[in-house]
N, C-alpha and C positions, 0 to 999 in steps of 0.2 A: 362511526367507524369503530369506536370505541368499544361500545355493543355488543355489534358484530363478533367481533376480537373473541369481548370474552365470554359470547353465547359457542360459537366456537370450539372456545378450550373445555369450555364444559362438557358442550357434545364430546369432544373426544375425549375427553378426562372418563366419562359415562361409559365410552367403548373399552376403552384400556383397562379399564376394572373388569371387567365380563369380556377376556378377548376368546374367551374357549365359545360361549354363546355367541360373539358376535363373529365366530368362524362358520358356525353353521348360520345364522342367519344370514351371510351372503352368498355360501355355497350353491343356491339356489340361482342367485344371479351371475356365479360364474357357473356355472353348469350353462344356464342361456345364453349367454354371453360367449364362450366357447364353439358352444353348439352353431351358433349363428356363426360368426368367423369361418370355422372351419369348411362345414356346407357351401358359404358363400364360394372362398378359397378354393374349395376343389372346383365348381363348379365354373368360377371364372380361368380355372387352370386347363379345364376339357374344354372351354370356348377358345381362348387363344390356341392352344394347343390342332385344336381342328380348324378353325381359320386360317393357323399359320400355310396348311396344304393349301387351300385354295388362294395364298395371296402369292403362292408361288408360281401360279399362272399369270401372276403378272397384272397391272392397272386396265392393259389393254386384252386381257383376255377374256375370251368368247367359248359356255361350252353349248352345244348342242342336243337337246336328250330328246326322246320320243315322247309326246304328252297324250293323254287323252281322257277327256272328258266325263262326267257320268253320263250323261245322252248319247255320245258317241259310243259310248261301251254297250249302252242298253240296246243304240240300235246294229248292234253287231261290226261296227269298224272296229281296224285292227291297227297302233299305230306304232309304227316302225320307220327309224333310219338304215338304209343301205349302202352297203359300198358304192351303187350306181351314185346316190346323194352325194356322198362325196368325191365322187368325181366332177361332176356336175359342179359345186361349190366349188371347189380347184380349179376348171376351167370356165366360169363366170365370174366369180366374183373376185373383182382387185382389190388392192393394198388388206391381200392377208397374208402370213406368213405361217410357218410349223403348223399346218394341218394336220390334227395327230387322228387316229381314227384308236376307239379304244373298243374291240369286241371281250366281251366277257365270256368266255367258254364256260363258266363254273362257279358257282359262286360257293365255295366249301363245300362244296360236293361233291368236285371233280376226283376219281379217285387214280391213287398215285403208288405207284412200285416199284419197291430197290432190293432184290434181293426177295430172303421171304418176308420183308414186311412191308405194308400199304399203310397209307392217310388218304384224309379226305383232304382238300387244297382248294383255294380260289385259283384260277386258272385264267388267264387275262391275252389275248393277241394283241399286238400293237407293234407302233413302229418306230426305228431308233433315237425321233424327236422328242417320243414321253418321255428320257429321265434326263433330259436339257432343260437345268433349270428347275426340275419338281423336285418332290421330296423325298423319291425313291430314285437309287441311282445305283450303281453296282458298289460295293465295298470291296470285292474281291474279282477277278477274274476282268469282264465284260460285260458289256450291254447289247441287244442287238444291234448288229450292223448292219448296214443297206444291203450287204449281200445274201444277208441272210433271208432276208425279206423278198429280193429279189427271183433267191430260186428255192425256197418256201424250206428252209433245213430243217431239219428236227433238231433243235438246239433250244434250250430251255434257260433261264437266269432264274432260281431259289430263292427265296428270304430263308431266315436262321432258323425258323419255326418246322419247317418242310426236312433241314438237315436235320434235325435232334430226331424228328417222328419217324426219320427212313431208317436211322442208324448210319446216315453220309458220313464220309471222312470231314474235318476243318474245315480240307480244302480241296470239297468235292470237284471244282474244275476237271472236265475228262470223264468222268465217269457217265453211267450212263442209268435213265431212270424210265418207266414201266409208263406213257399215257395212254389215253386214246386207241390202245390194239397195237401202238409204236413204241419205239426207243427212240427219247432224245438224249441228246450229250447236251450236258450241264458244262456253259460258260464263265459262269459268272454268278456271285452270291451279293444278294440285295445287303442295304444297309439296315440295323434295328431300327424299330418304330416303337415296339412293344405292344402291348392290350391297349385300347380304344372304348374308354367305358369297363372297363375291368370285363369286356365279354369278350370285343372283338378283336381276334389275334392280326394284327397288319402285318407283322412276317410270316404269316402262312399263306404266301402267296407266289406266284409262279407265272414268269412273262415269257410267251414265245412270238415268235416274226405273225406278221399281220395277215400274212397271203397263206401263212401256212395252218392259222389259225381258218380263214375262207376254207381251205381245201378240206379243212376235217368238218367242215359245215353242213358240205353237201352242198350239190347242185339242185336240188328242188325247191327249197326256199332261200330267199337271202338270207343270212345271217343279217341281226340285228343288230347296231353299233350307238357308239355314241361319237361327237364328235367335239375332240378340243382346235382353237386356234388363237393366235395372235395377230390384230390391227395393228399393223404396221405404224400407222397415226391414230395417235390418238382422239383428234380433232375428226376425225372422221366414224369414228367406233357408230355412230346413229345411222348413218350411212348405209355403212356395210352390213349394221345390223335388218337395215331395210331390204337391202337387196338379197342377203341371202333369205331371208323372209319369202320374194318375189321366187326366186329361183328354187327354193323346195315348194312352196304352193305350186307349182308348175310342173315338179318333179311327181306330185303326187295328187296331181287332176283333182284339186280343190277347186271347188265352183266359189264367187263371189259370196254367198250367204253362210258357207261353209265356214267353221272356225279352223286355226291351223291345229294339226296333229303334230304339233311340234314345238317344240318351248326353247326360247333363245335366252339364255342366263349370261349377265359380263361376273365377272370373277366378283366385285364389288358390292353387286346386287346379294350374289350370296354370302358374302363375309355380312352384308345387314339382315339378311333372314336371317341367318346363324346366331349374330351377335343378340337380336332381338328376340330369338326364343329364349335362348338361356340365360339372359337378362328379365324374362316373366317366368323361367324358371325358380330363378334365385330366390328374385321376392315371393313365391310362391311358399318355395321352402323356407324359405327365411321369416318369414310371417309365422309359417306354424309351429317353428322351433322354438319362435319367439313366444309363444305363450306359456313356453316354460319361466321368464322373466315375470312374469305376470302373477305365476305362481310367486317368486320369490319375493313380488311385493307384497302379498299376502301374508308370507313368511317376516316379511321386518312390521306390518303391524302390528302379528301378532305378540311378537319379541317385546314390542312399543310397548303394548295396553300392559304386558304382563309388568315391564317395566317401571310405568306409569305409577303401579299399584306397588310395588315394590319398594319405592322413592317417596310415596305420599306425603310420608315424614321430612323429607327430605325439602321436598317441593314448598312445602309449607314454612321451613327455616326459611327459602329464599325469601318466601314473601312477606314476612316478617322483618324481613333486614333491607325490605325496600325493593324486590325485585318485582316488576308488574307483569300483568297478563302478556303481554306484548314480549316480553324477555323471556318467560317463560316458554309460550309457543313457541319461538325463535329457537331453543338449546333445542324442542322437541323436534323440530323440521328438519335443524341442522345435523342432527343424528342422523335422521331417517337419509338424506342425502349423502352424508357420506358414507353410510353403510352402504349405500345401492353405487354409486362411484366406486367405490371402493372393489366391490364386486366384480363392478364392470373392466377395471384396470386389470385384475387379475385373470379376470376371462378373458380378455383380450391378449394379454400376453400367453394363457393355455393354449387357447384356440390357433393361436398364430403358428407355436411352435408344433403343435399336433398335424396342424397343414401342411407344415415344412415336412414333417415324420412319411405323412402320406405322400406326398409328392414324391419324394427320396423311393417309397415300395413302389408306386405304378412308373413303370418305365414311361408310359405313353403320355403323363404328365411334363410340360415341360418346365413347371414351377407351379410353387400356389402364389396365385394373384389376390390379394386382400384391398378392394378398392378404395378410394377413400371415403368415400360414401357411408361403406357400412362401419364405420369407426365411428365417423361422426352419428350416425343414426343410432350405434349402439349404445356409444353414453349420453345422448339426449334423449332415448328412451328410456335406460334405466334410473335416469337423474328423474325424469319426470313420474316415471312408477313410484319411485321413493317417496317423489313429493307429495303425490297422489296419496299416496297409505300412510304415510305420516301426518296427516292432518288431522284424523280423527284421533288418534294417540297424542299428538299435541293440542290440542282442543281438550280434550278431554282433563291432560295435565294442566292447562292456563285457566280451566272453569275451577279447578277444585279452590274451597273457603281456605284462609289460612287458620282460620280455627280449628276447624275440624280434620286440614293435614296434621296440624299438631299435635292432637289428642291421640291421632291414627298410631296402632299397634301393629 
């Protein structure tokens, strides 16, 4: 222990005399060490942050979407949910509840006018059950109501992105805005979301009644939808996932050998796709950022050897007054280690706080997450880079004669 102790002080005795050199010598390992943090951090910040919408369907939530195949596309099927579908599901299938039916009119392209000025808008029909409970919900005015759905009004609810682009007042409520060849009157203005990946804008979007979104459809095709709901029991979710299974194969004259044109997702299933890609994202990135650490072991060898030679004399007094190979080595590894720690301490506290920086600019982050993971992976990779590159610097210092350190000019 003794040793240890004061191989140790030596090492650091060694850094503190050269702290301007041993500031760059680590730079390198917090540069990686940062860089990893940060990356990780935003990225576990866009996975909860987009999770957080779909666990707002709920444990027992069910959403519905049109699927199809490469074979089925090659052989010319088409695969679409319709309003008939969800009728059919509402009058079949039990213990569901908030059938929400979500038609997309638009996807940022739908264009929109208040006055002389237009934007381009997502543009969504649905029905007053979507913001029960989801993540969008009115912050100003209303949402729609059954009546409105009932007798198809032209009434629209805004996110804040849709006000700024028209030139709407605060509090556009009343006012009236340019779709479809119509005018709807604006009820109600969504809550902020902010950017979604620093691309996509979530309050540029724009919710009208479900029936009335049908009617702008046209009668020639149905309109395509999507469809959320909620299992009442949970104990039953395999169940009802069966039978609405049974009930659209039926709806949509699938033959026994035929696969379904339709994909049944619970909320859960997608919170593990979701979590599972940007979990082989991270390490993904995080691997490559890291081989800037890699460099920075490079950077404390080469610090080492110059060292090494610089010290010759030095090296040589120890071993003269009784220090052995073994003591020697030891101050040299113990350098090389704590410089790469050292490193890492400091990038870890950069990167953490640069996280926090970024999360504060993207609204649509809802924190940076730093798991524990990559902390522990960061300074046992940088401890073991160190150890790695310091071995030939100390090796190098434990072989030299004490003769001929001594004589060394």
């Amino acid at each position: 222990m003794t040793r240890l102790l004061e191989a140790l002080r030596a090492a650091w005795g060694a850094i503190r005399a050269h702290l301007l050199r041993a500031a760059l010598t680590v730079l390198g390992m917090v540069i990686g060490v940062a860089a990893v943090i940060v990356v990780v951090a935003v990225l576990q910040g866009f996975a909860h942050t987009i999770t957080a919408q779909f666990k707002s369907l709920g444990s027992n939530g069910l959403i519905i979407m049109p699927y199809q195949s490469r074979e089925a596309a090659l052989a010319g099927r088409q695969a679409r949910l319709t309003p008939d579908d969800l009728i059919a599901i509402r009058q079949q299938v039990r213990d569901i509840r908030d059938v929400v039916p979500v038609l997309p009119m638009a996807r940022f392209s739908g264009e929109v006018r208040y006055g002389n000025r237009s934007t381009a808008s997502s543009i969504t029909a649905t029905t007053p059950a979507f913001a029960q409970g989801g993540v969008q919900y009115p912050a100003q005015g209303r949402f729609i109501v059954p009546g409105d759905d009932a007798t198809r009004r032209p009434v629209a609810v805004i996110g804040a992105a849709v006000i700024k682009n028209l030139g709407l007042p605060a509090h556009p409520e009343g006012h009236y805005i340019q779709m479809f060849g119509g005018w709807f009157k604006v009820v109600g203005v969504l809550n902020k979301l902010g950017t979604l990946l620093g691309v996509i804008d979530q309050d540029n979007q724009i919710y009208i009644p479900f029936q009335t979104g049908v009617s702008l459809s046209g009668r020639s095709t149905p309109p395509e939808i999507i469809i959320q709901l909620q299992v009442a029991r949970a104990q039953n979710l395999a169940q009802v996932e069966a039978r609405i299974t049974q009930v659209l194969r039926r709806q949509h004259h699938l033959l026994p050998a035929q696969e379904n044109d339709f994909k049944i997702q619970s909320s859960g299933e997608l919170i593990k796709a979701l979590t599972k890609v940007f979990d082989i994202i991270t390490l993904v990135v995080a691997g490559i950022v890291g081989i800037a650490l890699l460099v920075g072991g490079v950077g404390i060898m080469n610090v080492l050897l110059v060292s090494v030679t610089e010290r010759t004399r030095e090296i040589g007094i120890q071993k003269s007054l009784g220090a052995t190979r073994g003591d020697i080595l030891l101050q040299f590894i113990l350098e090389a280690l704590l410089l790469s720690v050292l490193g890492a301490l400091i990038g870890l506290l950069l990167g953490w706080g640069l996280a926090l920086l970024v999360a504060h600019l993207v609204p649509a982050l809802s924190g940076a997450v730093v798991p524990g993971w990559v902390v522990v992976l960061a300074l046992g990779f940088t401890a073991t880079v160190g150890l790695v590159f310091g071995i030939a610097p100390a090796a190098k210092a434990a072989a030299l004669d004490p003769i001929d350190a001594l004589r060394y000019e």
